[in-house]
ZARO-903986 format. One record per residue (C-alpha): x, y, z; residue in three letters. Coordinates in steps of 0.25 Angstrom, whole numbers, padded with zeros to 4 digits, always signed. Layout:
N
XYZALA ...
END
This chain:
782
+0721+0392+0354UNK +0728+0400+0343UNK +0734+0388+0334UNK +0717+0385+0335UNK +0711+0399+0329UNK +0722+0399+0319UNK +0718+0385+0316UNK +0702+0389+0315UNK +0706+0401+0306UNK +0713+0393+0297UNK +0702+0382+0296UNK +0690+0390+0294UNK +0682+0379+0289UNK +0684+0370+0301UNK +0680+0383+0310UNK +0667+0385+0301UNK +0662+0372+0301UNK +0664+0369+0316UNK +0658+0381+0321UNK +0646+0381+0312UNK +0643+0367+0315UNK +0644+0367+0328UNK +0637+0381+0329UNK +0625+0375+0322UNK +0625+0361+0329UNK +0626+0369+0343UNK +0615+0378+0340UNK +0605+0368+0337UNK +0610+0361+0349UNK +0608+0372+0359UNK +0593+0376+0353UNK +0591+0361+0354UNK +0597+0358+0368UNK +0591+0371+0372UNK +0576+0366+0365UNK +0578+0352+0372UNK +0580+0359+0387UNK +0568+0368+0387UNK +0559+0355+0383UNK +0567+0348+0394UNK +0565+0358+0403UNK +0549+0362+0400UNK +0543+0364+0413UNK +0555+0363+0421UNK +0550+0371+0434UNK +0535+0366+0433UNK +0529+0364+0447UNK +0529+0348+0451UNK +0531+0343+0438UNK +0535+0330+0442UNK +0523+0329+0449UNK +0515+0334+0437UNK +0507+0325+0427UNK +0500+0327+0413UNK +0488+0318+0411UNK +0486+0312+0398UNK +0481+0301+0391UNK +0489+0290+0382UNK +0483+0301+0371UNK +0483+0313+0375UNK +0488+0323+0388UNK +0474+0330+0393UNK +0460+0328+0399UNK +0448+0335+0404UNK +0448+0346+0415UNK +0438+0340+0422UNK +0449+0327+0423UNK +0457+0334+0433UNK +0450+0334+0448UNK +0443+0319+0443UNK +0457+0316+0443UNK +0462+0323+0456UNK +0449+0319+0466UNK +0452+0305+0460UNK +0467+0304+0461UNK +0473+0312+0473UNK +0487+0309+0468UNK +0485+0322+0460UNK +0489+0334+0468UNK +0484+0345+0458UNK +0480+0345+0443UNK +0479+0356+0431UNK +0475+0357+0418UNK +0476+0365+0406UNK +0468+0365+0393UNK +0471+0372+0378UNK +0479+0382+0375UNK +0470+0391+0368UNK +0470+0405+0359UNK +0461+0414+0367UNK +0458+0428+0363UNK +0456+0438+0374UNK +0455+0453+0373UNK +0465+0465+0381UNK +0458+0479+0378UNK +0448+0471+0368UNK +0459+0468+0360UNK +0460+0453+0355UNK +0473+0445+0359UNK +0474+0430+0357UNK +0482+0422+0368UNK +0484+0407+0372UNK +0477+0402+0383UNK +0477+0388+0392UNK +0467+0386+0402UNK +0471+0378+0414UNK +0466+0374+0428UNK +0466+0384+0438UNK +0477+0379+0446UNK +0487+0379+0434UNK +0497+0390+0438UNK +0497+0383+0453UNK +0501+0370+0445UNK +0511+0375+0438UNK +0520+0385+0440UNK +0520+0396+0430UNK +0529+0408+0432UNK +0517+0417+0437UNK +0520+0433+0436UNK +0507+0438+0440UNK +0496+0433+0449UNK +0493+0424+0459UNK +0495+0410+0457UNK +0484+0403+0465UNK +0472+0413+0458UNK +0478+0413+0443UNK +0468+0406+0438UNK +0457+0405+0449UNK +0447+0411+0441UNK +0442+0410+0427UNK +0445+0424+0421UNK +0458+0422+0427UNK +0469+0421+0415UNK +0486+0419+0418UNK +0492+0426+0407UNK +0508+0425+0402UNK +0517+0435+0402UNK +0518+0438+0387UNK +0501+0437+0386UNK +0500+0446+0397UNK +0509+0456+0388UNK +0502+0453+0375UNK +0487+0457+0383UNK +0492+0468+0391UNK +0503+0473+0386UNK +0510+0469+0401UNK +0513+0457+0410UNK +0507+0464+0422UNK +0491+0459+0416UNK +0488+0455+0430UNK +0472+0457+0431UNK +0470+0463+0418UNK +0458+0457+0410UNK +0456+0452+0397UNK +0444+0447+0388UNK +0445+0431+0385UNK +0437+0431+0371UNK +0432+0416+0372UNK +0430+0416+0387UNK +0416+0425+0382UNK +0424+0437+0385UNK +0426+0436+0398UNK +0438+0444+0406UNK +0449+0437+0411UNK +0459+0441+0422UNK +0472+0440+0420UNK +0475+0433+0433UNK +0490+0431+0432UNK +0503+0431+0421UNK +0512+0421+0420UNK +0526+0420+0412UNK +0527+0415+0399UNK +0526+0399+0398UNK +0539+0395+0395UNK +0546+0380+0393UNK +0532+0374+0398UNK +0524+0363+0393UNK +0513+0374+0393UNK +0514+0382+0379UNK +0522+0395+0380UNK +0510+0401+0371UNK +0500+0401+0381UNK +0497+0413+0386UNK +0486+0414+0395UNK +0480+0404+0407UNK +0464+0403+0409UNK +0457+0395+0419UNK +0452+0382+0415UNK +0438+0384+0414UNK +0439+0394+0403UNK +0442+0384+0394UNK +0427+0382+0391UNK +0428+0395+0384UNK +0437+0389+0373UNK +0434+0374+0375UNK +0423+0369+0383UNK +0427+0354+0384UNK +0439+0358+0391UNK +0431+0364+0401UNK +0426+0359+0416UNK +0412+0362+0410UNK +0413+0349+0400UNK +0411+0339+0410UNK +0411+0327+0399UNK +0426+0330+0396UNK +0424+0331+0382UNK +0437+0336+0378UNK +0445+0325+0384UNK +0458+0332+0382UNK +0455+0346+0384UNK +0468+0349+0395UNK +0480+0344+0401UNK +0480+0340+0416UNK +0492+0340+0422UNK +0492+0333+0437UNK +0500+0334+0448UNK +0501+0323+0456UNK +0508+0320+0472UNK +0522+0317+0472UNK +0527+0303+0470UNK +0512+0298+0461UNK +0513+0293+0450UNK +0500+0296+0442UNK +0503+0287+0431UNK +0499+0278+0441UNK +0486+0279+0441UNK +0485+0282+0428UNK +0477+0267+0425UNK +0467+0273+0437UNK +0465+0286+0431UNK +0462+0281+0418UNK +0451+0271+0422UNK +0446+0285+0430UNK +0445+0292+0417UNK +0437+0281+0410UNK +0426+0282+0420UNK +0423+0294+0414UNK +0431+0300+0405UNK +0427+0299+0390UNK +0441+0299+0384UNK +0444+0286+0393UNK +0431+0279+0392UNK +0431+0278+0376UNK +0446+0275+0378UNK +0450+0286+0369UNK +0463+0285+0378UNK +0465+0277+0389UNK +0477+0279+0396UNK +0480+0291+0408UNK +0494+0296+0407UNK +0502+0305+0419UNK +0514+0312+0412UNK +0525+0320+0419UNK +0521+0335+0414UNK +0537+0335+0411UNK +0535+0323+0402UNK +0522+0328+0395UNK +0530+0338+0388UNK +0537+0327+0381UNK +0525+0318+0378UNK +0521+0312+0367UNK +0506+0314+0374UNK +0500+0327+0369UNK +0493+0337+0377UNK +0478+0338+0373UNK +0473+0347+0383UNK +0481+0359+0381UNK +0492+0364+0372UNK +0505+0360+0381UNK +0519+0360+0377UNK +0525+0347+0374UNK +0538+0342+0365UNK +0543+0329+0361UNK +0554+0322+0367UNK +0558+0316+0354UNK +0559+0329+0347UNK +0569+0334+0357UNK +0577+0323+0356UNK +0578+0323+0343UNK +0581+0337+0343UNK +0591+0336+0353UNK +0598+0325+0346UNK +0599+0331+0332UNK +0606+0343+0340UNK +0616+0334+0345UNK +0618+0327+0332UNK +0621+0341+0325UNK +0631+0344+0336UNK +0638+0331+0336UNK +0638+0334+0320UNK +0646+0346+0323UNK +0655+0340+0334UNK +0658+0330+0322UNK +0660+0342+0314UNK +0670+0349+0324UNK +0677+0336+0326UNK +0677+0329+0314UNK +0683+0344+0308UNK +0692+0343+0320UNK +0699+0331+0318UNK +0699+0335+0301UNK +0707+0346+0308UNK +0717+0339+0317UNK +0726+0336+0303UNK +0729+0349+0302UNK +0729+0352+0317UNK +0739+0340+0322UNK +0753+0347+0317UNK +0749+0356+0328UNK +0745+0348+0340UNK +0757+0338+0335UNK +0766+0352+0336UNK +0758+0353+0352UNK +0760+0340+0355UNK +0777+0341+0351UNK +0778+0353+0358UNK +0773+0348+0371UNK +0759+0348+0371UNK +0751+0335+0377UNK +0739+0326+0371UNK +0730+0334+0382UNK +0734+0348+0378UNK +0732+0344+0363UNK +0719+0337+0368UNK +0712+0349+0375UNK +0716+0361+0365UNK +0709+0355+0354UNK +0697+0351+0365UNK +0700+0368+0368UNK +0698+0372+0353UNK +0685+0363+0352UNK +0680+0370+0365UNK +0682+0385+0356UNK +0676+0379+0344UNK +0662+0374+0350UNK +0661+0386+0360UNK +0662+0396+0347UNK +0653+0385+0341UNK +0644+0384+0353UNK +0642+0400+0354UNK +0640+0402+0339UNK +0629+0391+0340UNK +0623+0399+0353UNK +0621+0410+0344UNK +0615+0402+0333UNK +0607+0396+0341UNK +0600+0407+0347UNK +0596+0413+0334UNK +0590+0401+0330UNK +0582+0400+0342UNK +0568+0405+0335UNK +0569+0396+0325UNK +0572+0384+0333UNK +0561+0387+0343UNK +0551+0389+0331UNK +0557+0374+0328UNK +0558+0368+0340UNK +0545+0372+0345UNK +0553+0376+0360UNK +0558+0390+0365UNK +0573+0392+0365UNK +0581+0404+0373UNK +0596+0399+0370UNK +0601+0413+0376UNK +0590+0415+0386UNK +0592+0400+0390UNK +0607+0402+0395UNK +0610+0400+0408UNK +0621+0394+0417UNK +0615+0379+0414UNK +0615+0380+0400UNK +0627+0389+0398UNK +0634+0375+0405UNK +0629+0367+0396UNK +0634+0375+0384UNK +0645+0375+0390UNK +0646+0360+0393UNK +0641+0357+0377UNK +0654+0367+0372UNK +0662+0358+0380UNK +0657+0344+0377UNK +0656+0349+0362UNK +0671+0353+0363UNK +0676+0340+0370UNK +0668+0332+0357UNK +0673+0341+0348UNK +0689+0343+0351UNK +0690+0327+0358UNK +0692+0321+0344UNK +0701+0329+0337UNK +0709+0334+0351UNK +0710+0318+0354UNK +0718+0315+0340UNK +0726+0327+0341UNK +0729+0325+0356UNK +0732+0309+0354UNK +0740+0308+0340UNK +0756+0310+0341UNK +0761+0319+0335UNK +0769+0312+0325UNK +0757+0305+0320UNK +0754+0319+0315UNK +0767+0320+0309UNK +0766+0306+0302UNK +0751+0310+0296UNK +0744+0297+0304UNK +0735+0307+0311UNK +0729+0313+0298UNK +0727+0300+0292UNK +0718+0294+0305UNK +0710+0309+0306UNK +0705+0308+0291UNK +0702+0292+0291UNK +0694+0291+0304UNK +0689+0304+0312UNK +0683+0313+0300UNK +0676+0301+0294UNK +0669+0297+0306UNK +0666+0308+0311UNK +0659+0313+0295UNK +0654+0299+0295UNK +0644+0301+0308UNK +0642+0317+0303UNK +0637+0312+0291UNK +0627+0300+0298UNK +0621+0311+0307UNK +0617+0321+0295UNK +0610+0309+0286UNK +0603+0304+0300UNK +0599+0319+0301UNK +0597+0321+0286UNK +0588+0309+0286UNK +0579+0313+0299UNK +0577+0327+0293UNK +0572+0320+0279UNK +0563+0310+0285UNK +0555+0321+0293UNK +0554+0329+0283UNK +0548+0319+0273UNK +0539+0314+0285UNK +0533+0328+0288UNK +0533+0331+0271UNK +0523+0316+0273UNK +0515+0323+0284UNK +0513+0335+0278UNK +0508+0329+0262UNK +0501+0316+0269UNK +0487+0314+0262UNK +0477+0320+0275UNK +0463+0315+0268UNK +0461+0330+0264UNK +0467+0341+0259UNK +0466+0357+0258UNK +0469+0369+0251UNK +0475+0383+0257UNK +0464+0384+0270UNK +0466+0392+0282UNK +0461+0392+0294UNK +0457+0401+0303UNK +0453+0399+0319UNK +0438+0404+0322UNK +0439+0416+0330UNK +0426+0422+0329UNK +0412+0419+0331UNK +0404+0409+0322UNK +0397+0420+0315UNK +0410+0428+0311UNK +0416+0415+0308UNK +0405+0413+0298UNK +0406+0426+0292UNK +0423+0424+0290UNK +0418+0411+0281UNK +0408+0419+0274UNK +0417+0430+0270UNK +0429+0421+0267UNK +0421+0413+0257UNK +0418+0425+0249UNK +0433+0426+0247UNK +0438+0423+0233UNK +0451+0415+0237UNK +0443+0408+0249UNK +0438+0394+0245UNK +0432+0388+0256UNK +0430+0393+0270UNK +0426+0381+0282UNK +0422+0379+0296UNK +0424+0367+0303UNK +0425+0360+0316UNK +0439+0354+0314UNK +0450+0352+0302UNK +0458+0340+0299UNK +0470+0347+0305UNK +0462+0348+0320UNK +0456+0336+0318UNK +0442+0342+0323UNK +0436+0337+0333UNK +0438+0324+0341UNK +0424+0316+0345UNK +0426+0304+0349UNK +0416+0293+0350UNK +0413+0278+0356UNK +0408+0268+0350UNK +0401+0254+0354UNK +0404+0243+0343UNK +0400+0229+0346UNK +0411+0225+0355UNK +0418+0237+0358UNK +0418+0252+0358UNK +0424+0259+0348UNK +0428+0274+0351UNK +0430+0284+0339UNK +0438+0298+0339UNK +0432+0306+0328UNK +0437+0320+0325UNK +0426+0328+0320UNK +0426+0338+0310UNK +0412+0348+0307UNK +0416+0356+0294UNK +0409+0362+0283UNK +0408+0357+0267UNK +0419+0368+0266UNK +0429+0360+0273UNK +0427+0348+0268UNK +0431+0354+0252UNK +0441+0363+0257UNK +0449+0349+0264UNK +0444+0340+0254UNK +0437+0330+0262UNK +0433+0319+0254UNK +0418+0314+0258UNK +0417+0300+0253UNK +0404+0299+0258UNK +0392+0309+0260UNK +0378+0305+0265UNK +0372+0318+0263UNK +0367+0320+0277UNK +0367+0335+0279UNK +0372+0343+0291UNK +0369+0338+0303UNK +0377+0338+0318UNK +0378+0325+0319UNK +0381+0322+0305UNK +0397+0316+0303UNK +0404+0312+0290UNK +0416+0302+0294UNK +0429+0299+0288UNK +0430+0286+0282UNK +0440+0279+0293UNK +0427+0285+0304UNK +0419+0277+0296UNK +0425+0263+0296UNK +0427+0265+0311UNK +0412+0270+0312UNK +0405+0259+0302UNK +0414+0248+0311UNK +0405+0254+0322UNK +0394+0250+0314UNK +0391+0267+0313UNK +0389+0269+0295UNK +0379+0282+0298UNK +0377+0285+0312UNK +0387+0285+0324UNK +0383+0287+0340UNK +0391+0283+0349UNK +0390+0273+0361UNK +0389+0284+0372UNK +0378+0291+0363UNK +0386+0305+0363UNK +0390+0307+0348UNK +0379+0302+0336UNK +0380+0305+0324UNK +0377+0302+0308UNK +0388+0298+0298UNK +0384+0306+0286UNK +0398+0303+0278UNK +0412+0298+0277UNK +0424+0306+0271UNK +0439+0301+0267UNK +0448+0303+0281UNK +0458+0314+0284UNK +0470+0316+0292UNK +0467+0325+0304UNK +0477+0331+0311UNK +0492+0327+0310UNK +0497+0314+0302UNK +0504+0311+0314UNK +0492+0306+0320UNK +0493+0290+0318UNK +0476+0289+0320UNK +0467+0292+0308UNK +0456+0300+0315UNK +0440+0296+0312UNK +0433+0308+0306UNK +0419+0313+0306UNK +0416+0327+0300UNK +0402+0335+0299UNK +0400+0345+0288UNK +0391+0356+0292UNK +0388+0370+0286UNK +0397+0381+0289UNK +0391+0390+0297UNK +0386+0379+0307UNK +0401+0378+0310UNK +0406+0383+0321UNK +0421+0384+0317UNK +0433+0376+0323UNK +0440+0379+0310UNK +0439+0390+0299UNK +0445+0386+0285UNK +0446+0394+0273UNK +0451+0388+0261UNK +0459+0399+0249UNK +0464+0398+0236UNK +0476+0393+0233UNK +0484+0407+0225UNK +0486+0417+0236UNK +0483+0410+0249UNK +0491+0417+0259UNK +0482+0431+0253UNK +0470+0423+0256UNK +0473+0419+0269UNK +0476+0433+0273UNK +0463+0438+0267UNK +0455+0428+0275UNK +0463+0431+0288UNK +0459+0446+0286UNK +0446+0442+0285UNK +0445+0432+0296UNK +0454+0445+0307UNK +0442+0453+0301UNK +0430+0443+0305UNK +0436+0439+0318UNK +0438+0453+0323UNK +0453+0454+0323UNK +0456+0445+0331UNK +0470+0438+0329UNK +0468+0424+0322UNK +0479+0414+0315UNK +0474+0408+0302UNK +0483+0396+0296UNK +0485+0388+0282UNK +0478+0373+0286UNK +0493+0369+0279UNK +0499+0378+0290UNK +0490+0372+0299UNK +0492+0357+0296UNK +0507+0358+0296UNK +0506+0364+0310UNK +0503+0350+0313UNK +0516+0345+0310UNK +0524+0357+0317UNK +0532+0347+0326UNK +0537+0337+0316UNK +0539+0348+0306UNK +0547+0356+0315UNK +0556+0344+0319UNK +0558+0343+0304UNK +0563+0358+0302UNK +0572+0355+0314UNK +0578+0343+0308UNK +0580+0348+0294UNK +0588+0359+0303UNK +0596+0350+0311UNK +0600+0342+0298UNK +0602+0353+0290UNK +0613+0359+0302UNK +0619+0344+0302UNK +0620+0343+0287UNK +0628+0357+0288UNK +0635+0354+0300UNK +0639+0340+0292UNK +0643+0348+0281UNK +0653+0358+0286UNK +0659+0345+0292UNK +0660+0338+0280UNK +0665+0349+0273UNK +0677+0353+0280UNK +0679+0340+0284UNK +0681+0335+0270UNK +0689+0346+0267UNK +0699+0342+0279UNK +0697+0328+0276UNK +0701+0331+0261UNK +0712+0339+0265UNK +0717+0327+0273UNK +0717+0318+0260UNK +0724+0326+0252UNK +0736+0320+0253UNK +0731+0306+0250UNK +0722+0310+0238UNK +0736+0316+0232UNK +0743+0304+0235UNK +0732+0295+0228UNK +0733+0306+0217UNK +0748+0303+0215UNK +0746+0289+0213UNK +0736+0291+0201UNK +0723+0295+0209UNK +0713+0306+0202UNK +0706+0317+0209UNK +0694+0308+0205UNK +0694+0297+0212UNK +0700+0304+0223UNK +0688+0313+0224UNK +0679+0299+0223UNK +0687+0293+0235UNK +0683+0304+0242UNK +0669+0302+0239UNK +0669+0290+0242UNK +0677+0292+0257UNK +0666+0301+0259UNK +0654+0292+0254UNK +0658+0281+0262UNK +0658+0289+0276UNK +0644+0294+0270UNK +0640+0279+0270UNK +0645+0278+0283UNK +0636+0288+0289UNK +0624+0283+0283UNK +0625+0271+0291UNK +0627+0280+0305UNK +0615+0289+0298UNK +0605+0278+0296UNK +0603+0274+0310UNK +0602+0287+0316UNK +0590+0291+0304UNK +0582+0280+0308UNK +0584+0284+0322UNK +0582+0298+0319UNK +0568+0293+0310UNK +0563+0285+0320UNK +0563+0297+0329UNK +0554+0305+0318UNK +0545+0294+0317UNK +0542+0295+0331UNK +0538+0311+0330UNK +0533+0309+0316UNK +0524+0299+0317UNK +0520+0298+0302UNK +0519+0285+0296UNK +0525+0284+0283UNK +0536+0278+0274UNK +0551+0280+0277UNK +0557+0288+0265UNK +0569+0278+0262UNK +0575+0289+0255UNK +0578+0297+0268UNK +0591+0292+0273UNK +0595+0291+0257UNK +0593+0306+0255UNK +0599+0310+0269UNK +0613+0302+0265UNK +0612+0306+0252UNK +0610+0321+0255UNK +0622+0320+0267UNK +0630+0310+0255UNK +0628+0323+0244UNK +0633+0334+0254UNK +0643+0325+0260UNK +0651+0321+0247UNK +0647+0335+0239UNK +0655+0341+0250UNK +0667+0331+0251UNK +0667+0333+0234UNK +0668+0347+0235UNK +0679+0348+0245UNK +0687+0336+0239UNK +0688+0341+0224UNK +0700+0350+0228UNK +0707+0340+0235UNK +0707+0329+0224UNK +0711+0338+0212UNK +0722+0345+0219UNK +0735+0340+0214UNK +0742+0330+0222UNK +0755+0336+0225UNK +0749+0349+0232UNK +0747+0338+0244UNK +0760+0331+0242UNK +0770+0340+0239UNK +0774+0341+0255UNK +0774+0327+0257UNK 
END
């Protein structure tokens, strides 16, 4: 291999480029590949998961406690069921000092269902009583200082301060479809504390949704079988399914529910889309097929200056094979230095790509004699793509073809064309998927919502009403603040859901409203616009409605008073106001609205606003935070910007848009570093023709514009392999961004033009030496 070293040394820049674009491309492909196996692989050792089913609706995944033994003293196809509800931010007390943990509450059964790697405590008696509590490893450490917490106690704030047990520890969750944020595990029937809906005492199911069940079922049933019978079960008596709010009952493989588009109500749970991953998975491979091209497109731009000395092997007795298999050698070299570089790369972008890809990575902790195979395998594959091109010309031209000058001539007409040609179609399609995202999520986050607002901060209630009252007192006597409110919901939680039936003449008519109870401050502070006030006053049952509410309600025949057919919910329409958007944009459905306003100090918070000036807002906030640690006795609270807040909403798409710029910005430089030495290869090839031309009465000129125009016809080209892989690349957005709006036409226009600019600035550059230089430098050994 000396002849290659020397070679490396002497062409710098072909080493550079092909190791820093392979490193790059290999280093998002192993955080990639490494993110794609742990979604793969989510739950891999659970216990009978093949047997083991989520029960959802055509809506929604979730349902009321009380739904599980109907279902199993109905359906003896069920061999055992559990449920889990909420993942709730509990404050609990070691040595009376305030700690705030995540806690789920699940069915006693629920560490006999699944099997969590217990550390302490007896599996069959975990939860058995109600001031039982299972904690992590990591929350046992951050209360007690030790894992070893076994039987110690601690105070649980909302359960009225009762002592709970710690009744066993468990390791952290990890690669699970339960979030690796919670901490602690109380018995189901605690969760009346937080929210009594959820509970077994709220025997009307109320809150239809309020935990996930997860069945398992006797080998070889099918439960989607009876999933027609099941649903006719629940309309006898469930509320959901008598006012056909949903209608169907699904059964999804728990393995399956990760990847669903169906989300979980019940209870926070881990789940990922299947598009997402693909996507990812497939940019990764472009980007690496984009370095490939780079290694054998450079290569092959090499194998000119490289055929004197295989023509010399092959005249001094070496075969096509050994010619063959020492380039594919010196490819092997090439990407295993690459591939270890890109190791190393890799693994100090690891926090920044977990921050981005919403997943744990561990591309060290992770190796093992599997994946060190596959590594292996991908250096291989990767050298046999790489070295097969260029050692198959080497190997196959005769020697005197060399001599003659044929084989330069074929390498500079064909292989570094195509191959630039496709590079070039992959970055636009890239270039093009990166703007169009960008310009949709810029829409999203500048749509008209039917309100609008100012620097407010909210802040989570945490204290009893009277303290809460006395925070808004005090902040109002603040200079900077300039509204304080209470309410029962925001636009961005969409407050609170009622739904109601209706009897019309010839049908029923169900209506989902979400509910709003605010004071006058919120109303100024949003800039709600009432376009009618009837003056009613305060009263419980008094409603103001937005104005898509009241066409449905006056088809109804309802203009000042609404009840319902059951005769659960009356009450007096004392208004309408213009509509707003509530939650995400991405919901397809406008909502129908109905909001109270009543005094402030009637309220008991969901939501506490404060509104500040606009010339030193971050001084404020701090202030305010100050004030409220001060009124809620230390305790440890979070308080957000609304903004913050309402962008939080599109985390997902905005994440998948930062890791698209990313992937595109690496292809663009990966592209570059190709174009650029291979224009300087591909130019130093043509010297002698544009010397030629020169003789015969050429100028430096229109040599350089026949260049430019080589160039912008193979850019042409690659528009026409870019443009089909866009729309298929869009169409993929759309599916995850589903927000309707115009195409920006001038998308793929930009992207070619941006990938033309850089393309034809770089071949310029390179190409204004070679066209001024006097001809007989080139000619003068002919």
């Amino acid at each position: 291999m000396k002849t290659y070293f020397t070679f490396l040394q002497r062409n710098k820049l072909f080493t550079f480029v092909n190791v820093i674009g392979l490193s790059i491309s290999l280093m998002f492909f192993l955080l990639i590949s490494h993110m794609v196996t742990r979604q793969l692989t989510v739950d891999k050792d659970m216990k009978d998961a093949d047997r083991t089913y989520v029960l959802a609706s055509e809506i929604w995944a979730g349902g009321h406690i009380l739904l599980g033994d109907k279902l199993q003293s109905r359906y003896p196809e069920i061999e055992d069921w559990c449920a889990v509800s909420g993942s709730y931010e509990q404050f609990v007390k070691t040595n009376d000092k305030p700690v705030n943990i995540q806690m789920m509450f699940v069915r006693d059964n629920f560490f006999r269902f699944f099997n969590f790697h217990l550390l302490e405590g007896n599996p069959e008696t975990l939860l058995s009583n109600e001031n039982n509590i299972v904690l992590t490893r990591s929350c046992a450490i951050k209360l007690f200082g030790t894992e070893h917490a076994l039987g110690k106690t601690l105070t649980e704030q909302a359960f009225d301060n009762q002592k709970c047990t710690v009744s066993g520890i468990i390791e952290d969750i990890d690669n699970s479809i339960f979030p690796s944020h919670i901490e602690a595990f109380s018995p189901h029937k605690n969760v009346r504390y937080v929210h009594w809906s959820a509970s077994e005492e709220n025997t009307e199911l109320g809150n239809a949704a309020s935990c996930i069940f997860f069945l398992r079922f006797h080998p070889g049933v099918n439960p989607n079988d009876k999933a027609g019978d099941i649903a006719r079960f629940f309309k006898e008596f469930f509320w959901i399914y008598q006012y056909d709010i949903v209608k169907e009952v699904r059964f999804i493989p728990v393995h399956d529910f990760y990847f669903s588009d169906i989300y979980a109500a019940g209870a926070t749970l881990n789940q990922y889309s299947r598009k997402l991953v693909l996507i990812f998975l497939t940019i990764s491979i472009l980007i690496l097929c984009m370095a490939t091209f780079n290694y054998i497109s450079m290569s092959v731009a090499q194998t000119s200056y490289r055929a004197k000395e295989m023509a010399t092997r092959r005249l001094l007795g070496s075969s096509k094979k050994n010619i063959f298999w020492r380039m594919i050698a010196e490819s092997f070299l090439m990407t295993t230095f690459a591939f270890l570089v890109g190791l190393l790369l890799a693994k100090a972008a690891e926090p920044t790509a977990m921050n981005l890809l919403h997943t744990r990575l561990d591309i060290v902790g992770g190796l093992n004699p599997v994946t060190i195979s596959c590594y292996l395998l991908l250096i291989v594959v990767l050298s046999l793509l790489s070295g097969f091109v260029p050692a198959t010309m080497l190997s196959h031209y005769h020697p005197l073809d060399i001599v003659k000058g044929t084989f330069r001539r074929k390498t500079k007409t064909l292989y570094l064309r195509l191959l630039n040609i496709v590079q070039n179609g992959l970055t636009i399609a890239m270039l093009g998927c990166a703007l169009y995202l960008t310009v949709q999520i810029y829409r999203i986050l500048h749509a008209p919502l039917g309100y609008e607002y100012g620097h407010v901060i909210y802040y989570p209630p945490m204290a009893s009403d009277q303290k809460l009252q006395l925070f808004r007192h005090e902040a109002q006597k603040l200079p900077f603040v300039k509204r304080v409110s209470f309410s029962k919901g925001t636009p961005l939680d969409g407050g609170n859901n009622d739904t109601m039936n209706f009897n019309s003449a010839d049908s029923t008519e169900v209506l989902s409203f979400q509910s709003f109870i605010v004071d006058s401050a919120f109303i100024d502070m949003f800039h709600i616009q009432i376009t009618d006030d009837r003056h009613a006053g305060f009263d419980t049952h008094n409603y103001l409605v937005s104005q898509s509410a009241m066409k449905k309600l006056k088809q109804l025949g309802f203009t000042d008073h609404v009840h319902s057919s059951d005769g659960n919910y009356s009450w007096n329409i004392t208004g309408e106001f213009k509509d707003f958007q509530v939650r995400s944009l991405l919901e397809k459905e406008p909502h129908p609205l109905r909001m109270q306003i009543a005094p402030a100090d009637s309220i008991s918070p969901w939501n506490i606003l404060v509104e500040v000036r606009d010339d030193q807002p971050d001084v404020y906030k701090k202030q305010l935070d100050q004030l409220y640690s001060k009124i809620i006795d230390g305790y440890p609270f979070e308080s957000e910007w609304y903004d913050t807040l309402m962008q939080d909403i599109y985390e997902n798409i905005t994440r998948m848009s930062q890791l698209i710029r990313i992937f595109t910005c690496a292809a663009l430089v990966i592209s570059l570093l190709g174009l650029t030495a291979m224009s300087i290869y591909f130019i130093a090839q043509r010297k002698r023709d544009i010397a030629i031309r020169k003789v015969f009465g050429s100028d430096s000129r229109h040599e350089m514009l026949q260049l430019m125009r080589f160039s912008s016809v193979s850019l042409v080209i690659s528009l026409l392999i870019a443009l089909p892989l866009m729309y298929v690349g869009i169409r993929q957005i759309d599916k995850i961004v589903t927000y309707e709006s115009s195409f920006p036409w001038w998308v793929p226009i930009a992207a070619f033009l941006i990938v033309s600019l850089i393309s034809l600035a770089s071949v310029w550059l390179i190409s204004r030496k070679a066209v001024r230089e006097n001809p007989v430098c080139n000619l003068k050994t002919e």
